[in-house]
C-alpha positions in Angstrom: -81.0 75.2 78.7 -79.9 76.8 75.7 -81.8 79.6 73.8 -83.4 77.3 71.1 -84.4 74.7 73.8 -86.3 77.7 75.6 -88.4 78.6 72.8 -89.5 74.7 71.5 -90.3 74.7 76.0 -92.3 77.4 75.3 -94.1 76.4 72.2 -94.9 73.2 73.6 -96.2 75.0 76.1 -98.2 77.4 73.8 -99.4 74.6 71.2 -101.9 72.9 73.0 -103.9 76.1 74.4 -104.2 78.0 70.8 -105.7 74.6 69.6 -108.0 74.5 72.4 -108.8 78.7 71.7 -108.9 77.4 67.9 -111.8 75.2 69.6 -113.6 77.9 71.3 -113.1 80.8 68.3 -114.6 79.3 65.2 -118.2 79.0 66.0 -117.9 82.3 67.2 -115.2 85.0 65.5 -113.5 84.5 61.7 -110.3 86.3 62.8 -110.0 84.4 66.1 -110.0 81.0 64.4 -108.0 82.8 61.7 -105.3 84.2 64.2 -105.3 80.5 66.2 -104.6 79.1 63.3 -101.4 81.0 62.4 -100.3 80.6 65.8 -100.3 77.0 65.5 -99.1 76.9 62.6 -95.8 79.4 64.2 -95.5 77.0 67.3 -94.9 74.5 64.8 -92.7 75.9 63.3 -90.8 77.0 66.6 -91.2 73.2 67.9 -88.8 71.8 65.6 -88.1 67.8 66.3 -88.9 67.5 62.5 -88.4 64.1 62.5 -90.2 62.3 65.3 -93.1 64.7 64.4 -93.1 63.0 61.1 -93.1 59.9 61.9 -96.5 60.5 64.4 -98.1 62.1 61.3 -96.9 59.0 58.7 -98.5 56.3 60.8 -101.7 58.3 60.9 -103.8 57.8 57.6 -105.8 60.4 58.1 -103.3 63.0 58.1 -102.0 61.3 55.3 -104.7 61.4 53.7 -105.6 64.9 54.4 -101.7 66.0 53.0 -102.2 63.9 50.1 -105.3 65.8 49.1 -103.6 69.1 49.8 -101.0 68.4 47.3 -103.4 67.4 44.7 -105.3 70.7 45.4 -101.5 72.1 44.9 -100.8 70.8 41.6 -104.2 72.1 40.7 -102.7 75.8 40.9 -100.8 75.5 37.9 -103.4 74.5 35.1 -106.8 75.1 33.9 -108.8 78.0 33.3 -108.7 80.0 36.7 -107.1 83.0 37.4 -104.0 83.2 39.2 -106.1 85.6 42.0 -109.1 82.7 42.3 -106.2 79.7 42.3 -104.4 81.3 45.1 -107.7 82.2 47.2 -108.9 78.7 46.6 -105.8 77.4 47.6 -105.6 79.4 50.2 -108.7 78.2 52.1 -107.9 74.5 51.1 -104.2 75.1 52.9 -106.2 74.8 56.1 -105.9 70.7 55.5 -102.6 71.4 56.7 -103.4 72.1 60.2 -104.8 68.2 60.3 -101.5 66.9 60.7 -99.8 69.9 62.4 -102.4 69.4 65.2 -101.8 65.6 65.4 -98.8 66.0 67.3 -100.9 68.8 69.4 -103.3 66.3 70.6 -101.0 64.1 71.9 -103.0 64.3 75.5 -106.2 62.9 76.1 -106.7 65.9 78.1 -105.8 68.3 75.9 -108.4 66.8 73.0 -111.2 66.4 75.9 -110.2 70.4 76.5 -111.0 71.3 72.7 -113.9 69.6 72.9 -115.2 70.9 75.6 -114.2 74.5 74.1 -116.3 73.7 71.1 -119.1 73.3 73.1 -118.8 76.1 75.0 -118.9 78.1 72.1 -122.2 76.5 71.3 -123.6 76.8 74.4 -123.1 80.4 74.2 -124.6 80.3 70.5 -127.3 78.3 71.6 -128.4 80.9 74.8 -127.6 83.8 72.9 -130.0 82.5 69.9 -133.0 81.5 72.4 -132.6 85.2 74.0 -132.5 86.6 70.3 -135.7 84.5 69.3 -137.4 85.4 72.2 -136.8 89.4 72.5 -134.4 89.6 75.2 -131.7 90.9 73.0 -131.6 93.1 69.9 -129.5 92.2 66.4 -126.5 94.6 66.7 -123.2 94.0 64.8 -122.0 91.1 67.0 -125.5 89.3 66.4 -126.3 88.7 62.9 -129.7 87.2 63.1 -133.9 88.4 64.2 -136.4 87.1 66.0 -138.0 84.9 63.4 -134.1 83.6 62.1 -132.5 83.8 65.6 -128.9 83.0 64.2 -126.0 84.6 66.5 -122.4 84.9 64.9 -123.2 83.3 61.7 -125.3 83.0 59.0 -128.8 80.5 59.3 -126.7 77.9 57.7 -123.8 77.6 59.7 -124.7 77.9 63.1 -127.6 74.8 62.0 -124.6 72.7 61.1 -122.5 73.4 64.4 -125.9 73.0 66.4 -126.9 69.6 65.2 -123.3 68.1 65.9 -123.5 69.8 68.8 -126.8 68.4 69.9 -125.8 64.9 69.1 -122.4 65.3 71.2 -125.0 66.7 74.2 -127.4 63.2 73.5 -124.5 60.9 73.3 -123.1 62.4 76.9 -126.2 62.1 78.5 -126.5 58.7 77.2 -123.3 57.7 78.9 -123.3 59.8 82.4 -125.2 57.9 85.5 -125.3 60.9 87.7 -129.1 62.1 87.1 -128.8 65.3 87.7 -125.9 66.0 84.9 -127.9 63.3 82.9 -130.9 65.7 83.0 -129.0 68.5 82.2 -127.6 67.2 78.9 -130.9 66.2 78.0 -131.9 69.6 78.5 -129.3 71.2 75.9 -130.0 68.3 73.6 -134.3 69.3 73.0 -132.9 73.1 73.3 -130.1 72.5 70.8 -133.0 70.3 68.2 -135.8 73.2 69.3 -133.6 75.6 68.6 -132.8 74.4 64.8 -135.9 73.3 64.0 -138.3 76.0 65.3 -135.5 79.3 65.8 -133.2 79.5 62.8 -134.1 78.6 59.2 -130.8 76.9 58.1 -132.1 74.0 55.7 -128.9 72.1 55.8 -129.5 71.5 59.7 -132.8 70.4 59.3 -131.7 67.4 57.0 -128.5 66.4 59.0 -130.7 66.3 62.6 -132.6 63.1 61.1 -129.2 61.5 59.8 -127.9 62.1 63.7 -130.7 60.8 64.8 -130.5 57.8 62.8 -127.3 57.0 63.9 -128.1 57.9 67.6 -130.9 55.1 67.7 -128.1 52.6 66.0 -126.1 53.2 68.5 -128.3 52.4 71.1 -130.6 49.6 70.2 -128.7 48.6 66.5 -131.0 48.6 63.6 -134.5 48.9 65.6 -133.2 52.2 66.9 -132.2 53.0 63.7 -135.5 53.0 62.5 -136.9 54.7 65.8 -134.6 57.5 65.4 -135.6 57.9 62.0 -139.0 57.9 63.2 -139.0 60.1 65.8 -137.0 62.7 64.0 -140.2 62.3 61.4 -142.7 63.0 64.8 -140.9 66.1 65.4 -140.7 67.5 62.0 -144.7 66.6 61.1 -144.9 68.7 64.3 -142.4 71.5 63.3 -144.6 71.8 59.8 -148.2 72.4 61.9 -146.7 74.9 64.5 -143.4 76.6 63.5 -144.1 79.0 60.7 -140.4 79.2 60.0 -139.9 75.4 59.5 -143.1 75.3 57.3 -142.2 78.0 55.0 -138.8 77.2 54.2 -140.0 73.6 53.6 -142.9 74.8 51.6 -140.2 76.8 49.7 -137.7 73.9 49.0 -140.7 71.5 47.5 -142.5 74.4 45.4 -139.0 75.8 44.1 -138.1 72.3 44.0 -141.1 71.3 41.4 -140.7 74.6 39.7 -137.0 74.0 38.5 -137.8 70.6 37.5 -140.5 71.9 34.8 -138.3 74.5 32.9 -139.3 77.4 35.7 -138.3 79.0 38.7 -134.5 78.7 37.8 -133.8 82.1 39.9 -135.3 80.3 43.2 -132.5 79.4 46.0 -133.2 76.0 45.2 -133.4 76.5 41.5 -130.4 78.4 41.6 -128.4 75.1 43.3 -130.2 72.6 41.6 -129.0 74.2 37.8 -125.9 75.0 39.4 -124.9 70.8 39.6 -126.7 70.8 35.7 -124.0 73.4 34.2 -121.5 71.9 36.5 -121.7 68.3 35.4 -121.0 69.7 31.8 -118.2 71.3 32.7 -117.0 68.3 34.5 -118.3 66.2 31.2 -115.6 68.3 29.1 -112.9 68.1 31.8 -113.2 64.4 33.2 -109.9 63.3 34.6 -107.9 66.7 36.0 -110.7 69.5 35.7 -110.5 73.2 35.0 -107.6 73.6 37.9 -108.0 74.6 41.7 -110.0 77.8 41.4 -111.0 77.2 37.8 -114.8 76.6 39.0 -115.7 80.7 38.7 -114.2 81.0 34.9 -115.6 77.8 34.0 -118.9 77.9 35.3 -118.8 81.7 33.7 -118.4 80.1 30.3 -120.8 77.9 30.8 -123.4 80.4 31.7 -122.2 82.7 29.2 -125.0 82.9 26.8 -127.7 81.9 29.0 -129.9 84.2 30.9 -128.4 82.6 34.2 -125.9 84.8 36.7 -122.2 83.4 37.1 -121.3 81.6 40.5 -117.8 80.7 42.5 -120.0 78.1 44.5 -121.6 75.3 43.0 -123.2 74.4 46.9 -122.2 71.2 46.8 -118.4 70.3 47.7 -118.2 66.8 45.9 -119.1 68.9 42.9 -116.9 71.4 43.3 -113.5 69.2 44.1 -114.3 67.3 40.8 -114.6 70.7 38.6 -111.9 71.8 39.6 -109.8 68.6 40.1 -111.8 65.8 38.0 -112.0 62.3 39.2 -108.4 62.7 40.7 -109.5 65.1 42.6 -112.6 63.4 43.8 -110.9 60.4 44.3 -108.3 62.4 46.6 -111.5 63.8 48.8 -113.5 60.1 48.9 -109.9 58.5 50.2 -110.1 61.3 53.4 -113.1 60.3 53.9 -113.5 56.4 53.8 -109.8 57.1 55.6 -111.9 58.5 58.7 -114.7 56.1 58.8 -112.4 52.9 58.5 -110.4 54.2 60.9 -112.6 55.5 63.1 -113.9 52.1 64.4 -110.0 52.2 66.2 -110.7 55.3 68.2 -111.5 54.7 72.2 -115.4 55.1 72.8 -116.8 57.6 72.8 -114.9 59.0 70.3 -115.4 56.4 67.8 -119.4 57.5 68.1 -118.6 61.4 68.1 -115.8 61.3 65.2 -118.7 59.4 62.7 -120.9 62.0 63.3 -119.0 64.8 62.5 -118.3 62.5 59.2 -121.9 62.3 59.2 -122.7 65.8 59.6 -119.9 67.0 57.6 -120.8 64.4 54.4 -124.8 65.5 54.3 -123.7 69.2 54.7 -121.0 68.7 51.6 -124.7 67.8 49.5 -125.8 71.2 49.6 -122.8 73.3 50.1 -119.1 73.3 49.6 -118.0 73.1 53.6 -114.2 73.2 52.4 -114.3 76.4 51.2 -116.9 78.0 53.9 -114.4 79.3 56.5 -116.4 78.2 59.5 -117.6 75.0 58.5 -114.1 74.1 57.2 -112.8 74.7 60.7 -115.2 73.0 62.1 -114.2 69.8 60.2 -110.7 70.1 60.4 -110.5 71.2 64.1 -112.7 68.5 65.2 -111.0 66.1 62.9 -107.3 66.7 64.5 -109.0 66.1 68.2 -110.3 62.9 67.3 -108.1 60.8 65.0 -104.8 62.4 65.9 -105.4 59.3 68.8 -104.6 57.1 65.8 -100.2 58.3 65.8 -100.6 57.1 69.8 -101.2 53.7 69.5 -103.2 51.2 71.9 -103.6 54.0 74.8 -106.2 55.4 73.1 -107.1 53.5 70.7 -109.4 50.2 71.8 -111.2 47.8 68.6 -114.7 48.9 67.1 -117.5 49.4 69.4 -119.5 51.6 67.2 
């Protein structure tokens, strides 16, 4: 074996266990996933067979897809108003796409994909424990925790870890739904009212508390069609009716969001976290109003939306908290278009995917698409992981053919 045939052996070899550590590390640590990611991205490179590794990502539309919007984000870098430091930092963080199709190739084994997964859950299972001992007293905040008592988040902030816990918690329903061994079956229901308890009554994340009913939605379609549509709809309502009478968390923040809510919309409380986001979209669809087709250039948002603010009493931004916002900014309806494709690319495709992955890939779409309503996920390090990790393990199956792939179930 010759030298260079040693090290593509050994990044083989290496490939698939920094994807599952990738997995595992971004719930939990921003230089883990950070370092996992360059490591992939190295074993790539070390891999070499450049050619049959293209061809498994060209007959895979959702890496296509996901390149194509990288290169659109690309050409953004060299027009508009942005700074060359805000263009490259954007740029930077939308460069992740990238590990979409350099993982496809990764997940090439059912067993190494059913390995991520199960790394991603690990991490939340340690989240989730951690939190309940956090909410409960049993451990103090300290520089690993980042939450309290009454907002028991763990290694993120509120938001994120409400996010991770509501895919998670659907993932944990959807197993027990399928296992027939009662004892594992009663388990994973378990995690799944600890997981919901745990968002709903332990951490104040918003953005959770609006993608747990869109989850559950889709759980009851799956399992009784468009009756348990409405009955998962319905007894998501049950439980937050009952999270407003007893969980003073849940009932303040929702108090909050309808007061701040109602305040914006009559010409007050424009410094409110809600009135903040909700004038945020205002001076942003100006912006994209004057800049239609191309937009103000990747990273342009902070310099526009400064402009726009400039003789107003209102504080400049680099977030608009919204992602479909931000992408059209920056990129106009190009842009947007680019972002839609990757995304009707993953549901139309997803119907391919061998159950259950067709289930558990359209609710990370789900959960990813109500989160990009109130905050830009592409940029947020964690959540942006989060979609592209779990997006490589499930329609990388697409470059592989029949094997893995069986006709629309869900």
């Amino acid at each position: 074996m010759t030298p260079t045939q040693k090290i593509q052996a050994t990044a083989d070899q290496l490939a698939p266990r920094f994807a599952v550590a990738l997995a595992f590390s971004f719930p939990i640590s921003t230089f883990l996933s950070g370092l996992f990611s360059a490591l992939i991205l190295l074993t790539s490179l070390a891999q070499g067979q450049w050619r049959a590794r293209w061809r498994l990502v060209a007959r895979n539309p959702v890496a296509v897809a996901a390149a194509a919007l990288l290169l659109l984000v690309i050409a953004g870098l060299f027009y508009g108003e942005g700074t060359w430091a805000n263009a490259s930092n954007y740029g930077g963080k939308y460069a992740d796409l990238l590990l979409i199709p350099l993982l496809t190739p990764v997940f090439s084994d059912d067993r190494v994909r059913a390995q991520a997964l199960n790394a991603f859950l690990a991490a939340m299972l340690l989240t989730l424990g951690v939190s309940c001992l956090l909410h409960w007293g049993l451990v103090r905040p300290d520089r690993w925790i980042h939450g309290m008592p009454q907002d028991a988040s763990v290694f993120k902030d509120h938001i994120t870890q409400n996010i991770l816990m509501a895919y998670a918690a659907f993932v944990f329903s959807l197993k027990a739904k399928l296992v027939t061994d009662w004892r594992h079956k009663a388990l994973l229901i378990a995690l799944t009212v600890l997981a919901i308890t745990n968002i709903v009554f332990m951490v104040q994340g918003r953005t959770g508390y609006f993608i747990l009913p869109v989850l559950a939605a889709y759980f009851g379609f799956l399992t009784f069609r468009w009756r348990g549509l409405v009955a998962g709809a319905m007894a998501f309502l049950v439980l937050a009716s009952a999270a407003y009478v007893w969980s003073p968390s849940f009932h303040k923040r929702m108090n909050e969001a309808a007061r701040e809510s109602v305040g914006w919309l009559h010409g007050r409380d424009k410094g409110t976290p809600v009135g903040l986001r909700l004038e945020y979209y205002k001076k942003s669809l100006a912006i994209i109003a004057r800049h239609p087709f191309f937009g103000v250039g990747t990273g342009g948002f902070a310099v526009a939306y400064k402009n726009e603010v400039a003789h107003t009493t209102l504080a400049p931004t680099t977030n608009p908290h919204n992602q479909f916002i931000l992408i059209t900014v920056e990129l106009g309806v190009v842009g947007l278009a680019g972002f839609l494709y990757l995304l009707y690319r993953q549901w139309d495709t997803a119907g391919r995917l061998a159950p259950p992955d067709q289930a558990l890939a359209r609710a990370l779409w789900l959960t990813f698409v109500t989160g990009c309503l109130a905050n830009s996920l592409l940029i947020d390090e964690t959540e942006r992981m989060f979609f592209i990790t779990l997006t490589a393990v499930f329609w990388s199956a697409l470059s592989y053919g029949p094997r893995t792939c069986r006709g629309d179930e869900a």
